[in-house]
Structure formats: C-alpha cells, structure tokens
MARMI-650213 format. One record per residue (C-alpha): y, z, x; residue in one letter; residue number from 1. Coordinates in Angstrom, 1 decimal, padded with zeros to 4 digits. Layout:
REM residues N
        Y        Z        X   r     k
        Y        Z        X   A   NUM
...
***
This chain:
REM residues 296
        Y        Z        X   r     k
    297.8   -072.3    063.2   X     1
    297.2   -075.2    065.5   X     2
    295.3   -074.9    068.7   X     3
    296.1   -077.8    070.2   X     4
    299.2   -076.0    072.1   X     5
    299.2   -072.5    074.0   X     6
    300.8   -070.0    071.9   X     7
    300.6   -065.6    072.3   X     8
    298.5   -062.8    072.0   X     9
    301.0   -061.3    068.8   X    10
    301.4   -064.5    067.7   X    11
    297.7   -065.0    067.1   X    12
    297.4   -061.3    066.1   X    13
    300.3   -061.9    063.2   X    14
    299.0   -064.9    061.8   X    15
    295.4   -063.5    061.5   X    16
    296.8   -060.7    060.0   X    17
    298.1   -063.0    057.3   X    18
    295.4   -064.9    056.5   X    19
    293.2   -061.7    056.0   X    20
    295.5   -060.7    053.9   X    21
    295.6   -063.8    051.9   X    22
    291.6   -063.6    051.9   X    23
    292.2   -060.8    050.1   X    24
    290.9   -058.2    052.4   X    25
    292.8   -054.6    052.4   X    26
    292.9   -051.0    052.8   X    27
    291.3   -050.5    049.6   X    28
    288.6   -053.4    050.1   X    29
    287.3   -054.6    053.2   X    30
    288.9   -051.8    055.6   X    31
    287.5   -048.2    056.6   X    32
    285.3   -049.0    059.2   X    33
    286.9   -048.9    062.0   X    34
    290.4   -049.6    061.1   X    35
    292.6   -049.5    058.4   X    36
    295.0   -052.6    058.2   X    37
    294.7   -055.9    058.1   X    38
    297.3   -055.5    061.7   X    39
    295.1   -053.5    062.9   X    40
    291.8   -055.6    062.3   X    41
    293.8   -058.3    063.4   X    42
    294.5   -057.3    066.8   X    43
    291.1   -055.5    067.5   X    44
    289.2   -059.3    067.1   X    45
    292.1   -061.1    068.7   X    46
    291.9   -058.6    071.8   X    47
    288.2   -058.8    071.6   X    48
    287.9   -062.3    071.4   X    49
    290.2   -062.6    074.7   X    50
    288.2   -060.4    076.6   X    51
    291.6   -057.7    077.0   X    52
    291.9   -054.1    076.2   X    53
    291.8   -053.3    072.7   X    54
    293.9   -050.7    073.2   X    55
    296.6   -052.3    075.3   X    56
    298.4   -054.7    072.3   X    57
    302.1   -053.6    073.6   X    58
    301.2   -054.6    077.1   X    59
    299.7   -057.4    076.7   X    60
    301.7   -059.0    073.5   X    61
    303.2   -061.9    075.0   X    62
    300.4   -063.0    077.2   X    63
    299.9   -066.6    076.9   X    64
    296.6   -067.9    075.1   X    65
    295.7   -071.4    076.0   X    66
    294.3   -073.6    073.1   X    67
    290.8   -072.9    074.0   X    68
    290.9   -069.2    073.6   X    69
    292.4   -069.7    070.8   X    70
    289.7   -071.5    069.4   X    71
    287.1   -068.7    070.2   X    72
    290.1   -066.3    068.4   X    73
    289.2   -068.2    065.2   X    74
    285.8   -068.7    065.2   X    75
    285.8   -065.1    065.1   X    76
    288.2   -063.9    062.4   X    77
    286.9   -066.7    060.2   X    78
    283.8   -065.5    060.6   X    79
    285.2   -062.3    059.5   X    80
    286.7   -063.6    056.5   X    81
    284.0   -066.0    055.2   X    82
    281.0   -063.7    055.8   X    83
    282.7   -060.5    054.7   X    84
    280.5   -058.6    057.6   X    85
    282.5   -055.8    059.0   X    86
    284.4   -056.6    062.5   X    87
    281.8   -054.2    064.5   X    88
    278.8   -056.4    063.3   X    89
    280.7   -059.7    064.7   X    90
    281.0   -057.7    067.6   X    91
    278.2   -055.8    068.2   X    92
    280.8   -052.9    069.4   X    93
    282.3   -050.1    067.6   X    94
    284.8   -047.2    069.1   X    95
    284.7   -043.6    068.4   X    96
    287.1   -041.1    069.6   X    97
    287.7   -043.7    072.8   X    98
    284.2   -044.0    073.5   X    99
    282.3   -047.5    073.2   X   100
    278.9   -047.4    070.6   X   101
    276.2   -050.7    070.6   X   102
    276.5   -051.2    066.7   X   103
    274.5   -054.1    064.6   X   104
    273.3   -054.0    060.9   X   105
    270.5   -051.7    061.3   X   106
    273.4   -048.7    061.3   X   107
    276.0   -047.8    059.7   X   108
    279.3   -048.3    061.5   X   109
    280.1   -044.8    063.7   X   110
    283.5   -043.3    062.0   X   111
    282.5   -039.7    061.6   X   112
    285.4   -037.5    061.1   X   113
    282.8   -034.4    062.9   X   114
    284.0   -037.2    065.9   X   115
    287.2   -035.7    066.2   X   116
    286.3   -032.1    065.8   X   117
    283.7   -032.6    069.5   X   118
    287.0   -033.8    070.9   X   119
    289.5   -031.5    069.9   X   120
    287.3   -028.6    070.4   X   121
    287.7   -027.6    066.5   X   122
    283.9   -026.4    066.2   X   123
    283.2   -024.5    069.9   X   124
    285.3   -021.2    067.9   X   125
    281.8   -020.7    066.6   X   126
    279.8   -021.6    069.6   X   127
    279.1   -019.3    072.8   X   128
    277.5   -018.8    076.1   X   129
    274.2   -018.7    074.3   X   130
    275.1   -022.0    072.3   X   131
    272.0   -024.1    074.2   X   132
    270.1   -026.2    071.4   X   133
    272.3   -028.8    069.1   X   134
    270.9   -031.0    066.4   X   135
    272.7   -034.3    065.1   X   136
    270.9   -034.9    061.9   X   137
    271.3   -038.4    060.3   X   138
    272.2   -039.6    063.9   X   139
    271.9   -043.4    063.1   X   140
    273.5   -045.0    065.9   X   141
    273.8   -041.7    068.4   X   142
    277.3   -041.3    068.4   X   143
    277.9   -037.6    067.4   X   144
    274.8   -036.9    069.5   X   145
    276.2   -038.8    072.1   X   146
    280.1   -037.1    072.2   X   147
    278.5   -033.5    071.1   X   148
    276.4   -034.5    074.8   X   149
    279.6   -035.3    076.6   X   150
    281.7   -032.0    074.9   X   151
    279.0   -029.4    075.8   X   152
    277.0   -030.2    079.3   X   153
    275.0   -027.3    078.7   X   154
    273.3   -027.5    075.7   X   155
    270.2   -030.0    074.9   X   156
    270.9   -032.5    072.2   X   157
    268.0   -033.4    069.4   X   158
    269.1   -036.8    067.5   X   159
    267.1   -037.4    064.4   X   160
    267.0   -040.0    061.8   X   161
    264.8   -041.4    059.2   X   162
    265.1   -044.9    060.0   X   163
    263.3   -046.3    063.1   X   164
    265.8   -048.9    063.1   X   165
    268.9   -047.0    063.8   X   166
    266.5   -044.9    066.4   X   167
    266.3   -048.0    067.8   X   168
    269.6   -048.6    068.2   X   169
    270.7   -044.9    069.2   X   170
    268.0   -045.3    072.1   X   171
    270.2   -047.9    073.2   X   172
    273.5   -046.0    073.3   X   173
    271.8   -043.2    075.2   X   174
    270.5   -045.6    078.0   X   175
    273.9   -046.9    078.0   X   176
    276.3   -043.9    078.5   X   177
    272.8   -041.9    080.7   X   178
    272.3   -039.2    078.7   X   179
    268.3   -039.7    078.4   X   180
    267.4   -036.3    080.2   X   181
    269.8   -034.2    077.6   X   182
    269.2   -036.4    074.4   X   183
    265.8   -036.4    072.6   X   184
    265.6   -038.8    069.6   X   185
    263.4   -037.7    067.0   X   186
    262.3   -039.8    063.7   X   187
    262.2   -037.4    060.9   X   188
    263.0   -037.3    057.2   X   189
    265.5   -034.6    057.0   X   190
    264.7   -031.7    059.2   X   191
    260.7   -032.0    058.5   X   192
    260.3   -033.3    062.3   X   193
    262.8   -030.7    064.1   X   194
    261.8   -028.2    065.5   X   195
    264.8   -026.2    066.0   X   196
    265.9   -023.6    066.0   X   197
    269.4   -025.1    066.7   X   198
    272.3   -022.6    067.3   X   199
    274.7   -026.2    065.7   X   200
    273.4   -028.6    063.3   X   201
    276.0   -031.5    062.8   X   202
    274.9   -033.7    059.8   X   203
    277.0   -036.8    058.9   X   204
    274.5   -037.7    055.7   X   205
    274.4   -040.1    053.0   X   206
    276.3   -039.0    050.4   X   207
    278.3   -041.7    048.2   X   208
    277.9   -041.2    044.8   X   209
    276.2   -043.4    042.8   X   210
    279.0   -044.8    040.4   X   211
    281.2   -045.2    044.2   X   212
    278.1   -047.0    045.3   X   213
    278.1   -049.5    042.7   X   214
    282.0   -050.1    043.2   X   215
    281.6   -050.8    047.5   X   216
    283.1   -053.6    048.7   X   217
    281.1   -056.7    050.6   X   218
    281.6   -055.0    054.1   X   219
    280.5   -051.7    052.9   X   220
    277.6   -053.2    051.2   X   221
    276.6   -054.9    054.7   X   222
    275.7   -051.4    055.6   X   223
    272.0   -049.8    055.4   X   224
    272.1   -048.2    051.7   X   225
    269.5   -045.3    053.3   X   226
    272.9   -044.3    055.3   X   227
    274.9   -044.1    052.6   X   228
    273.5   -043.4    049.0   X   229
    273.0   -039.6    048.2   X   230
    272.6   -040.3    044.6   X   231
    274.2   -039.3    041.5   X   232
    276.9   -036.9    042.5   X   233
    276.4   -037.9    046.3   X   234
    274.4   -034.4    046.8   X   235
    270.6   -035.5    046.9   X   236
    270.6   -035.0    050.8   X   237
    272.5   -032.2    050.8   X   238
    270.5   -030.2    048.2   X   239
    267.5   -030.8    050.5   X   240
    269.1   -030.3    053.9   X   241
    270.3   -026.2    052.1   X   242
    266.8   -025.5    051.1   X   243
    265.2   -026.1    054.6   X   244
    268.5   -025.5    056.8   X   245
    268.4   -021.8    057.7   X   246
    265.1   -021.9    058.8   X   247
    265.6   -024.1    061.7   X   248
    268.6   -022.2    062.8   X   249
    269.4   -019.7    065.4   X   250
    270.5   -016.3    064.2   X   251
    274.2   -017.4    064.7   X   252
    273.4   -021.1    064.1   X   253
    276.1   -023.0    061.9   X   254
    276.2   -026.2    060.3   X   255
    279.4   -028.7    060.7   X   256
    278.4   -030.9    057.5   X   257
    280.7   -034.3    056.6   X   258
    280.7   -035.2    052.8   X   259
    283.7   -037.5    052.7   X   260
    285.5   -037.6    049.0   X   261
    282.9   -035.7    047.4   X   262
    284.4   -032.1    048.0   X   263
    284.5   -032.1    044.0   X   264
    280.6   -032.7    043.6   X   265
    280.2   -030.5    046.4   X   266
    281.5   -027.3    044.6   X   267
    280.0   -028.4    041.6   X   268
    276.5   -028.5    042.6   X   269
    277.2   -025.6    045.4   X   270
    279.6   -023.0    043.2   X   271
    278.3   -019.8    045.0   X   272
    278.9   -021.7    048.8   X   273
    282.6   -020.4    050.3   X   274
    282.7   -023.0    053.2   X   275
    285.2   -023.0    055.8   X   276
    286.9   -026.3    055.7   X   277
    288.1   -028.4    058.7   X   278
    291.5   -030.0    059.3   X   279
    290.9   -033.4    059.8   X   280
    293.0   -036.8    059.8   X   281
    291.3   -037.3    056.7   X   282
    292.7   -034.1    055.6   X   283
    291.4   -030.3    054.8   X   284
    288.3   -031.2    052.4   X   285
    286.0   -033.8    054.3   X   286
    283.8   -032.0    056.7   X   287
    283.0   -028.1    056.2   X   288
    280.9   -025.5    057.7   X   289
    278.6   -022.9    057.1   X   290
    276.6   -020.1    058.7   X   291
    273.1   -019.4    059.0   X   292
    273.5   -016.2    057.3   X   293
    275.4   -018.5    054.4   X   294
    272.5   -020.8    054.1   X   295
    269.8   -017.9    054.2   X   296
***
C-alpha cells in the first residue's frame, strides 16, 4: 500500500491483515496472545499506532489517515512481521478483561483465562465474609493480582514469582493502577516465601509440555521459558505446588489453578484429584479448583 496519499483506518486495517496473512502468521502460529486473527491483530496495531481506541474499530473505520500516520502504521506491523515478536512487546501494552497491563519480554504476555473468572464472579461461590488473604502465585506481570485487587476491596493481595524480572515489571503495574497499600510482591520459588495462610490461591503456572514446547512458534518462543515449561507432561510445577499447598491455606482455603490443554496430563499424574472444573471461553477443562481439605 502506498503512503504517499491519505487513505482509512479499515483500509489500513484490511491490508495489514493480508500481508500477515501472507507472512504466514495464523491462528495456529503466531496468534494466542492477545488475539486470535490476523483481523484482529490487524486492527489492534493499526489503532495503536494511531493513537485511537482499540476497542472502537466500528466507530472509527472510516476516519481518514494522512500519509504520515500511515507510515508510523507500517513501521509497526512490519516490525511485527519481520521480527516475529508478539504485538504486546512492540507495544509495551497488553489488555486483560478491559484493563491495561505494562508488558515487555521479561513476562509472559497476561491472557489468563482465571482473568475472566475475577470478572464474572465465577470463583466468589467459594469465597465469604471471612475471605481476607489471596495469593497470586506465578504472578509475572501482576495482572490476576491486580483484577483479584479490583474484584475483592477487602481482602489483601500477596503476588509472588520466581523471577525478579517479572517482579520487576508487576511492581510497575501496581504503581500504575495504585494498588501498593493492598498488593505485596513477594520473590519466591513456589510457595517457599509465602507465608500464607491464604483463604484463595490463584496460580496461572508453567505448564507446557515438553514435546508442545519444542513445537512453539517464534512469538511464543519470545516468551520467558521459566513462564512456560513445566516439563515432561507439563506437571513439574504442579506436583510441587500439591505437596506444599494445603499447608499455606486457610481451613476453607481453595485453589483456582489454570493448566491450559493439559487436562489429560493432569488426570494422569493426579487420578485420585476430583476437581471442579470451570466454564471458560476456552471451554469446561482449562482452569479447575480444589479445596484445602482436597489438597490435605
């Protein structure tokens, strides 16, 4: 497409929706963090790169874009397409459940399907009155702690990770959206640093499987492996997180735990574990919980 005439925001959002295509990036490979087609990624850059709201496309389809902007449109999506780094690392912004997250490589990019439960109020059936101490294990950048914050002024929020870096990177979500006085970030290698005991543990862990590891496309690959990699069947950091789990719980402490496609692995390595399995838009067998009492 030429920039040396004005042309529209859909215009520019169809052709660079082409020409990922053609670069051969798709739902299968080069998608998944953020969105999930090539439209999709399309307009998100395009709308970023103009400085309009990414989630106003209808609106503002047929607003003009002089040559100029144009330009900065396609600095940006080829940067996309030659580097192969995922749009929120071009961006340094990723969005969860409406809410804006500071993202760069030393995290993996925020898409947590425990996201939609805070929202929806899928997990606070469990919760009560009483419900005052929440730990987001594996927090990397801070968004569940962040939204779990938001969903439930009442309770204190511990945010622990492994890596420094994405500590690092969390702190600076939490000075962004003011939650310093209600969010405590704690460096920790699994739960050997919390103190507890939490009446909700949400965990969003690393558990790809090893031969899925090896098959990742380049975006995916962009991300920290420490974030991601839970070994053979997926289930190294899960295996740990069971053995320790209960005793850092309250008496009717539960733990909302994400696995992604590894429900298979799960039951395999877990056969005597009867979880209760959330409805997500992922479907029934991605995130599950479990009760202190479970655990014990």
């Amino acid at each position: 497409m030429s920039t040396a005439q004005a042309t529209t925001v859909i215009a520019l959002v169809e052709h660079w929706a082409d020409r990922l295509e053609a670069a051969g990036l798709t739902q299968a490979d080069g998608f998944g963090q953020g969105t999930l087609t090539a439209f999709d990624e399309a307009a998100w850059l395009v709308l970023w790169a103009l400085g309009l709201p990414l989630d106003e496309l209808d609106e503002e389809e047929n607003t003009p874009v002089a040559p100029a902007d144009a330009e900065k449109v396609a600095l940006l999506l080829e940067a996309r397409i030659n580097t192969r780094k995922p749009a929120a690392y071009l961006t340094r912004e990723a969005w969860l459940q409406g809410v804006p997250f500071y993202v760069d490589e030393r995290v993996i990019i925020p898409r947590s399907l425990i996201a939609e439960l805070l929202v929806d109020e899928s997990i606070d059936p469990w919760l009560s009155e009483a419900t005052r101490r929440v730990l987001d294990l594996c927090t990397g950048n801070g968004s569940l702690a962040i939204l779990a914050a938001m969903a439930w002024p009442d309770v204190a929020v511990d945010a622990a990770d492994i890596s420094t870096e994405a500590l690092a990177v969390a702190r600076i979500n939490v000075d962004v959206h003011e939650l310093q006085a209600r969010i405590t970030l704690i460096a920790s290698d699994g739960l050997a640093a919390c103190p507890g005991p939490y009446d909700l543990i949400l965990c969003n862990p690393p558990y790809v499987n090893a031969a899925t590891m090896a098959a990742l496309p380049a975006e995916f690959r962009a991300e920290p492996a420490l974030a991601l990699a839970g070994g053979e069947d997926g289930m190294d950091f899960i295996r740990s997180l069971f053995l320790n789990a209960a005793g850092h719980m309250s008496e009717n402490g539960v733990l909302v735990l994400e696995i992604g496609n590894e429900r298979e692995n799960f039951e395999r390595a877990f056969p005597h574990l009867e979880p209760l399995w959330f409805e997500t838009s992922a479907g029934p067998d991605q995130v599950l919980l479990l009760t202190r009492q479970q655990l014990a």
